[in-house]
Every structure is written in C-alpha cells, then in structure tokens.
N, C-alpha and C positions, 0 to 999 in steps of 0.2 A: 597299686596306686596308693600315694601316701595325701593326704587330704590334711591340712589346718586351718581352722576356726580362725582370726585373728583380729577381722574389721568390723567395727561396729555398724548398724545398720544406719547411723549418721550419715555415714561419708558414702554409703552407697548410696542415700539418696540425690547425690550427684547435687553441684552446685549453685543450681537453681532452684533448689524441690523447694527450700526457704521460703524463694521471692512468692510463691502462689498463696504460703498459708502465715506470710508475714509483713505482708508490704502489700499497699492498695496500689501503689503507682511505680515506673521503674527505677535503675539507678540504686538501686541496693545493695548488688555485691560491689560496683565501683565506692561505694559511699563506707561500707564494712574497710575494705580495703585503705581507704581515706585515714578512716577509723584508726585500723590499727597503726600506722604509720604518724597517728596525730598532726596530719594536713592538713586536716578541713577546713573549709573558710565559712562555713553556715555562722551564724544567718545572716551574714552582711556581704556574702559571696558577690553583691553588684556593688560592692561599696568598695574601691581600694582607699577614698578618703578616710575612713573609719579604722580600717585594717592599720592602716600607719599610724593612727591615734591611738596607742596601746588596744586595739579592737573593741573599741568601747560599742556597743548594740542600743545602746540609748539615745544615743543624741543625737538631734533632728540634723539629717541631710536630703538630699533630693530625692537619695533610695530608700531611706530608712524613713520614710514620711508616717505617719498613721492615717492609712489611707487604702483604698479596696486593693490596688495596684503593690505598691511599697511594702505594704504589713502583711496582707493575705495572698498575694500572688491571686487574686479572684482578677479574669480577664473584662470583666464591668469597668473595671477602672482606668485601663488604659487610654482612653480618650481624655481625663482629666488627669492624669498624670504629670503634664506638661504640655505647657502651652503654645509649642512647636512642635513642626517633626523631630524626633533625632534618630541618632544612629551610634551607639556605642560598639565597642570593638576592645575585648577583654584579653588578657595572655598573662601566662605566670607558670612556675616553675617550683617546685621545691623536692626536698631531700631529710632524708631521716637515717639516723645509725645509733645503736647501740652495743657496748660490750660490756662482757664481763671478766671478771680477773680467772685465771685457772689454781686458783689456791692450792696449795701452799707456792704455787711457779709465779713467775713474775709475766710469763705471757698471759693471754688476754682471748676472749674467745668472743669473737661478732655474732649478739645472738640476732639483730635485725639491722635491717639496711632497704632501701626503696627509695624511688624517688616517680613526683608526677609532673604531667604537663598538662594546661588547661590553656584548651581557645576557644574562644566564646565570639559571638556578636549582638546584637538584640538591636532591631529596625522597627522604628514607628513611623508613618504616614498620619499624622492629624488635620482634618482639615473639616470644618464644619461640624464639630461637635462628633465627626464620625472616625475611628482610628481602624489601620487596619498593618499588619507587619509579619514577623518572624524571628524568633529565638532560635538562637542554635549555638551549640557544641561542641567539640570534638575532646575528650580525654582520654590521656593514657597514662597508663600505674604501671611499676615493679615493684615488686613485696619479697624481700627473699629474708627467711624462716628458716633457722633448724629442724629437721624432721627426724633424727637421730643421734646419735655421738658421732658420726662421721658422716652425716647426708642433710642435705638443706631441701629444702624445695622454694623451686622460684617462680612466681606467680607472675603472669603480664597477663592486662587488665585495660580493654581498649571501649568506650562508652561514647560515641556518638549521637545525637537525636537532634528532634527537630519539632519545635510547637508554630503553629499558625492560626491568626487570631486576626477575626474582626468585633470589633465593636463601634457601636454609635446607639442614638437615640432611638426608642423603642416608637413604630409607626404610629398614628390619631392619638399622640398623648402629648402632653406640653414639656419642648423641649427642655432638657436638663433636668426633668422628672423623674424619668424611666428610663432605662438602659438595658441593653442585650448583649450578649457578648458567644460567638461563637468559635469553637478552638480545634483543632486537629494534633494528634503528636505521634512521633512515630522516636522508639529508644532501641538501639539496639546495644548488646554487652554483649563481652565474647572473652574470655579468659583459658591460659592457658599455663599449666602446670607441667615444672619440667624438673627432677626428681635429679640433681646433681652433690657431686663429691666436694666434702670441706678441702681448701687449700691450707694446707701446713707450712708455717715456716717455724725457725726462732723465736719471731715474735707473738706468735699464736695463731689461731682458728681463723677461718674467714669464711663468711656465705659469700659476697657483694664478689670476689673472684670469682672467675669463669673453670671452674674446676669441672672435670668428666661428666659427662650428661650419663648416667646407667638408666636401666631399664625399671619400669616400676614393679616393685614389688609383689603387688596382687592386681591382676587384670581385670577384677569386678569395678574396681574404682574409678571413676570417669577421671579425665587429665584434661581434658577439653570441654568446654561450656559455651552454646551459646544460646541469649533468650533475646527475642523478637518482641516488645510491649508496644502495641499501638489502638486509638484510642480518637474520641472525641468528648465534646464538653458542650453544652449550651446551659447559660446565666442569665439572672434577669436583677435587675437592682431596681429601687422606689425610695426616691429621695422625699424622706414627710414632711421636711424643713431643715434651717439650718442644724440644728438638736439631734436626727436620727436617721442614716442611711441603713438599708438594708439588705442582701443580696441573697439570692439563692443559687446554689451551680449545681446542675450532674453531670456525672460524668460515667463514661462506659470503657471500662480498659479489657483486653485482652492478650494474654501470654501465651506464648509458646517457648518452649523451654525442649533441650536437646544437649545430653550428654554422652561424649563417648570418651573410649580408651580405647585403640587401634595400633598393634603390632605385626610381626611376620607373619603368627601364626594365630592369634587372636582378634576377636574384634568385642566389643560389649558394649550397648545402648541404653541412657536411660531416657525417657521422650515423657514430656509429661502437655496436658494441654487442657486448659478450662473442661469442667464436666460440660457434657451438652456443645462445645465446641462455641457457647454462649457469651459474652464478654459480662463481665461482674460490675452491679454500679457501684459507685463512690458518689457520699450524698455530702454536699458542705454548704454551711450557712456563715453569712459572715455581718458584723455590727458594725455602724462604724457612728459613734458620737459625738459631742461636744456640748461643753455644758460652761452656760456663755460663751466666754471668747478666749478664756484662759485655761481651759481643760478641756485636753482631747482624749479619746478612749478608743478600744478596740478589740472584738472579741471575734474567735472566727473559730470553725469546730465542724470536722467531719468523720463521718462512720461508712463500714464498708464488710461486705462481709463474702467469703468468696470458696467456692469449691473447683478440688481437680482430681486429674486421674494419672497414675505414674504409669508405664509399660516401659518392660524391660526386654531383652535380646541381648544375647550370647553367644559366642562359638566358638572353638579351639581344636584345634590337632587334637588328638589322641594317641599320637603317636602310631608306627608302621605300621600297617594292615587294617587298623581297626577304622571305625566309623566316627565322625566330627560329632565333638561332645558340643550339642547344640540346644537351646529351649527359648521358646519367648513367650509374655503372656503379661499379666494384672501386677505390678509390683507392689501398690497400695493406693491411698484413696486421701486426697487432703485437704482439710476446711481453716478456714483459717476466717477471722475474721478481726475489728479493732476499733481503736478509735483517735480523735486530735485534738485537743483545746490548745487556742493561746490567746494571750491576753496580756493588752500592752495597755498605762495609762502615763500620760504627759501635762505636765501640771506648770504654765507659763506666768513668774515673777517677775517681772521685767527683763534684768537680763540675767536671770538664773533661772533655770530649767529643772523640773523634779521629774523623773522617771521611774517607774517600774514594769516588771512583766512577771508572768507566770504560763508555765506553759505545762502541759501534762501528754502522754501516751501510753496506750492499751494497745498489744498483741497478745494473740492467743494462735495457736497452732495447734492443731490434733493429726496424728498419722493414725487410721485405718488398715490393719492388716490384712491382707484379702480371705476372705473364708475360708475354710480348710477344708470343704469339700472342691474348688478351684482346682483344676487338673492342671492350669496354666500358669498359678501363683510361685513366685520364686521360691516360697517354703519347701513345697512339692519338689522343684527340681533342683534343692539342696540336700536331700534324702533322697533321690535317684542317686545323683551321682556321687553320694558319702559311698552309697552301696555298688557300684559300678568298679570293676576292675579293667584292666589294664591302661588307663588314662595317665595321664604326665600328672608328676604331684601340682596342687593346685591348693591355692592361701583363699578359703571361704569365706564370705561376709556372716554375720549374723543373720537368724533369722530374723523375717522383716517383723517387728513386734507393734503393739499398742505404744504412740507417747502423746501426751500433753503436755505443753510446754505456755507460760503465763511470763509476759516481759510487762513491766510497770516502771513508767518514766516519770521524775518532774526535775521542772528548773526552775527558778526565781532570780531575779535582781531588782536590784534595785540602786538607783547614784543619781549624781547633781551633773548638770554642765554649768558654764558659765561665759556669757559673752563680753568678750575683753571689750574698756573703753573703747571710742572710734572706731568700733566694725572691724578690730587688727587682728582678731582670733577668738580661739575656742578654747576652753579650758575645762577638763571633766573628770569625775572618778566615779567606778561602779564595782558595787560587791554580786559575784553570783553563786550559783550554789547548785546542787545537781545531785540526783539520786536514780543509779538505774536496778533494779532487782527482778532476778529471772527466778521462777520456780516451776515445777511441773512433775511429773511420774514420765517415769523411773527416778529420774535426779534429784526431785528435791529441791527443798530451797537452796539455794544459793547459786551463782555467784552474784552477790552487792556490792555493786560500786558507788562511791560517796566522792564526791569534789568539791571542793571551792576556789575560788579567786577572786583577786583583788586587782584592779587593772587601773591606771590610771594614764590621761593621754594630755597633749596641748595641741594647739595649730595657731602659729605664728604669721601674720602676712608682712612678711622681709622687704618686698618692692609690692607695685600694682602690677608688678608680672607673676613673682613669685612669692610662693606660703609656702612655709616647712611647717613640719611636724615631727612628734616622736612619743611616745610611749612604753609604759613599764606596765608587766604584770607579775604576779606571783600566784602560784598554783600548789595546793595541798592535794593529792589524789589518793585514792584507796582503791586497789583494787577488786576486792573485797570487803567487805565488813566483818565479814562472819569467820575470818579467819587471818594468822597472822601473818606478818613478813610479807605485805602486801602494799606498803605506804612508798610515795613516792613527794618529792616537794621537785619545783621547775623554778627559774628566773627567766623571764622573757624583756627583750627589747624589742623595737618598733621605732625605722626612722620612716618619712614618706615628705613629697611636694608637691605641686601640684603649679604645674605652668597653664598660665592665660595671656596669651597678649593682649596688648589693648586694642579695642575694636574689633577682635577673634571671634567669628562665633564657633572658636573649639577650645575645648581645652586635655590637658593631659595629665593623669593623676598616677603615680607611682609609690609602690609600699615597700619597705622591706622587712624582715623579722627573724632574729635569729632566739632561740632557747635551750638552755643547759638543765639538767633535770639528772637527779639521783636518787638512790634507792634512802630510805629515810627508816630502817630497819634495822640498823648495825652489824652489818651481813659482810662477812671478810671479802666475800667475791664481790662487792662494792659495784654492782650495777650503775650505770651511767649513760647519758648519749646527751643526743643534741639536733635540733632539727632547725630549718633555714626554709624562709619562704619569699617568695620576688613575685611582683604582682606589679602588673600596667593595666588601664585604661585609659581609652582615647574617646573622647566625647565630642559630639558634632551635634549642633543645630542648625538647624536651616531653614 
C-alpha cells in the first residue's frame, strides 16, 4: 500500500466547519462566494434606487433610512417603517470573469468566471400600529476556479431561507412607546464541487467551458455541503422621546452542517452540530437618535459566542479479499465566537445632506484537536492505516492539529448628497475606505487587505413618470499589504430609472453596472476582467 500526505486539515474540515466558529447567523459560504466573484450588493442590497446611483450607502431613501428597520435590520421597526402595507418583489442577475496572459504566448488563461441569480420578496401587513409579514430568497452562484495547471474546480452554490416577523405595540404601555418584535428564520445552503478539465484551444485556457468532469483526487475531502440554520428572535424597543430610541433583540440560532464525498467504492462524512445539540445566542442592541431636527444618528452592535463538535466517517475497498478500510469517530471540537458595530450619522442643511458611517468586526475561531488518548479520533485512524498493508494507495489529509484564527474588519465613509432645485433630483459623492486583516497560529499574520473608493452618482426626474440616473466609481484595492504584486485599481459605471405612474400606487426601479479592473503591479501576464450586474425591483402599496 502506497499512502500520501497531501491535504491540509483546512479543506478537511469540510465546507461548513467555518460557519459554526465564524459567523453568528447563516448565508456565509453563499456571501464568501459573492465575495470572491465581487457581486455583492450589501449594504444597500434592498435599494436598486442607490445601486444605480454609482452605489452611494449615504443618501437618504426609503431603504436606507436611519432607522431600527432600514439601518439595523432590528424587527421593532417594521411597523414604522412605512406608512402602508407593501409588498416588494426583488430579481437580478450578474457575472464576473477574469484572465491572464500565458507570457511569453499571446493566448490567455481564464483564471475566474461565475455568475449569480437573486429572488427575493419582502411583505408587510401594517395596520394599527401592529405589522406582521415575510422575507424571502431564493439564490443561486457559480464560482469556477483554477485548481491546478490543467483542472479547475466548479462550485454551485444554491441559498434559499425564509424570516417571519411580527411586530406592533408592546400590551398596558402607551401606544408608540414600546414595541416588541417577534421573528422565526429558517436558511438553508447547499454547494457543490465538481473537480473538471481546462478546455484548450489557440486561443488559451478556459474554466467557464464544460471540460471533462474527473474524479476527485483525494476522497477524505468533502465535494458536497449542505448546512440547515434555523432560529428565532424576540425584541423589545422604548421610545424616551423624540431625541432617543432604544432596542434590545435576542436571538437563538442553530446549525447543522453535513459534508460528504461519495464515489464507487468510497464514501467520507463530515457532520458537525452545536455542542449540546443546544442552539447558541446572539445578543444585539441598537440606538437610534436625533438631535433637534437636523441630525440623525445610529448605532447598533451585537456579540455572540458559540461551540461545536465535528464527527467524521470513512469507508473504501481494500481492494480483493481483504476487509473495507473503515473508521468513524471525534474529528475535532470548535468555538468560535465575535462581534459587530455600525454606526451611521446624517447631518440635514437644507438641501445638502452630510453623511458618515463606521463600521467594525471581530472573529475569532479556534479548532481543538481531539485528545490523543481518543481510540476514535481521526489522528488514530491516520497511523492505523499509514501502517496497514494491502489497501489501494490512498492521498491522506493532515493530521487534525491545534489553530487559531483572528479576522479584524473596519470601514468608514463618509460624502455630501445634494437636493436639485424643484424636487428634480439627487446629486451625491462619497469616499470609502476598508481594511480586513486575518492573523492566527500556525499562519500568522497576514493576509491584509486595504481599499478604497470614490463613487459619485446623480438622479434626474426626466418626466412625472420617469427619473434616470447614473453613476461612476473608482476603486484602489490591495490585496494584501504585507506583500507585493498585489494591487489592483477598477472603473465602474451605473445607469438605473425608476418608473411611476401618475396615481400608481407601484412603482419599478431598475439598475445596471458594468466594471473593468486590472492588475496595477506591472506584471507582463497583465491580469484583467470585468464584472456586470442587472438589478429590478417592483414596489407596491396598498
């Protein structure tokens, strides 16, 4: 039996093992995934008016209000949010690619490609100070990645869920004092990794073709993921006067997480599930001020701290006569725990507008390796079978070791709107800025990434039916600090409109955005791409 070492105890921890000891709530590998692709629409993701505004996050619109609802997502607020029922109904679509040159050849090599699709709806019932509705989802991703000089790997990445929320006036207190807010959610994620061959032509490399599916290379590695997050919330808010709302929420989430690799002769699990089977709280306060009548504020900030337990399962031929190389037992043990500030204030001069935000995050992960008296622990049954002959050769992970892992985030901005004479538009620019740094054992510090951008938008009303819009941004990135040939600079556009009829009570708001981005390092192979996003919303009151 020939045996290699090759995989690190990372990737064994299967797909999910992250969300338990790095994320309080779910939507994290679809949002990683976002990430890499540079899709995301946070934090204005219910706003397509803004999106087409070169994405400006400052300036006041219905979603982007400073308010418990609009700024904190705290479900207290949904009763005052608007002054009607509505019913909004969200969709959009985009795409990302990248290549590089095969230096000294003049073809080109696809080092990324993906594209997502987003449907959304969010229903309010207001009626007597008391609201009651439902949020929902449906997303789906492709990520396809180089995994070698002739193999890519293609990820699909499908995020469904569901929140359900009532809120109204808290019972024997005077209305529009006190508020309650009760929520249910259920998320589910499920991704799948399929291990295929570059397509070659003349012209170069390609992931984003459908080149030969092969078989994965080491069967310890999970290819399938899927995590289960569901959960509920109860909030309580206390209005002290016009000057100071307050809100309190907890929340109770619980994960289940399941990874496998499944072949002819193979099968390999990794199951991981809250220690205690117990769901973990998530504790959030949120501020909401004003200070006279021309300066609003908002502060909102939650901690959360949470433990779990990984178990693993194995099995494979052995090849003729012999007996199935089998084991299952403790893979490791994970805490993870964090925290959130943000903080927005809005500063009203007649018809100029001053904004800024800051915003911060803490993760922390630690993996536990299971004790080395454990007869069950994967260590154990990685030194059975190194020593075990006549087995089919077989590519081993790492043993399962000690790591700590420390991720530290902030962002700021800060910019002006301004309201065109006669109510005809908006006009705005904002600087923002961003810093994310991961350190920990074994690895160390690094990788730090640094950004900035400068984004500036307008919105024009054309007729009393229709307002255009459009915007420009420009983006400096690093994706690193700490080392070089890592800078990257973008040009972005942003057109969007937004139809009303007269006397409608709907309207429809649509965005587009295309961006061109290159390597900013004088690197012959001259990295490059380009990503494109389409965004509608349909808004109804009634």
């Amino acid at each position: 039996m020939r045996l290699r070492r090759r995989v690190g105890v990372g990737a064994l921890l299967g797909m999910g093992g992250w969300l338990f000891i790095a994320a309080p709530a779910a939507g994290q590998i679809f949002d990683r995934g976002e990430q890499s692709l540079g899709l995301t629409t946070d934090p204005i993701s219910r706003s397509t008016r803004l999106y087409g505004m070169g994405r400006l996050t400052l300036a006041d619109d219905i979603h982007n209000r400073i308010a418990m609802w609009d700024f904190a997502l705290n479900p207290v607020g949904i009763a005052d949010a608007d002054t009607s029922s509505t019913f909004e109904a969200l969709t959009g679509t985009g795409s990302a690619s990248a290549v590089t040159d095969l230096f000294p050849s003049v073809a080109t090599r696809e080092v990324l490609a993906g594209r997502v699709v987003r449907t959304g709806m969010e229903g309010w019932r207001r009626a007597g100070g008391t609201a009651y509705g439902v949020r929902a989802r449906w997303d789906g991703l492709r990520l396809d990645q180089p995994s070698a000089t002739d193999t890519e790997i293609r990820q699909r990445l499908a995020n469904p869920s569901v929140d359900i929320a009532l809120n109204g006036d808290m019972p024997y207190v005077k209305p529009g004092r006190m508020k309650y807010a009760l929520t249910l959610f259920y998320d589910y994620q499920t991704a799948n990794d399929e291990l295929r061959a570059l397509v070659y032509n003349p012209a170069g490399q390609y992931i984003s073709r459908n080149g030969a599916t092969l078989t994965p290379p080491n069967f310890f590695i999970p290819d399938q993921a899927d995590i289960t997050t569901r959960g509920g919330s109860a909030a309580a808010s206390y209005k002290f006067g016009h000057w100071l709302e307050a809100a309190l929420l907890g929340r109770l989430v619980g994960i289940v997480e399941s990874s496998t690799n499944s072949g002819g002769r193979n099968t390999s699990e990794i199951t991981g599930k809250l220690r205690g089977d117990r769901p973990f709280p998530v504790g959030e306060g949120t501020l909401i001020g004003h200070i006279g009548r021309d300066i609003d504020w908002g502060l909102d900030g939650s901690v959360w701290h949470s433990s779990a337990e990984e178990r693993w399962a194995f099995t494979t031929s052995a090849g003729i006569g012999q007996n199935p190389l089998a084991g299952r037992g403790k893979l490791d043990e994970l805490e993870g725990r964090g925290s959130d500030m943000r903080s927005r204030v809005r500063w009203v001069l007649g018809s100029l507008e001053l904004g800024g935000s800051f915003n911060t995050s803490f993760r922390q992960g630690v993996v536990f390796p299971p004790d080395e008296s454990d007869p069950t622990s994967l260590n154990k049954f990685l030194y059975v079978v190194y020593n075990r002959p006549g087995a089919d050769t077989l590519a081993l992970p790492d043993s399962v070791a000690y790591q700590h892992i420390e991720d530290r985030v902030w962002q700021a901005a800060g910019g002006f709107s301004w309201h065109l004479p006669g109510h005809r538009g908006l006009a705005g620019a904002e600087y923002h800025a961003e810093q994310d740094e991961r350190t920990g054992i074994p690895i160390g510090l690094g990788p730090r990434m640094k950004e900035w951008d400068v984004r500036a938008g307008v919105e024009y009303r054309c007729t009393p039916v229709l307002t255009g819009r459009g915007g420009y941004i420009y983006t400096s990135r690093n994706q690193d600090d700490l080392t070089v040939q890592n800078e990257y600079l973008s040009n972005a556009g942003t057109l969007g409109f937004t139809l009303r009829p007269k006397n409608a009570i709907w309207n429809f708001d649509t965005a587009y955005s295309i961006e061109w981005w290159r390597a900013d390092y004088g690197t012959p192979a001259q990295p490059r791409g380009s990503r494109q996003q389409l965004l509608g919303q349909l808004r109804w009151q009634f």
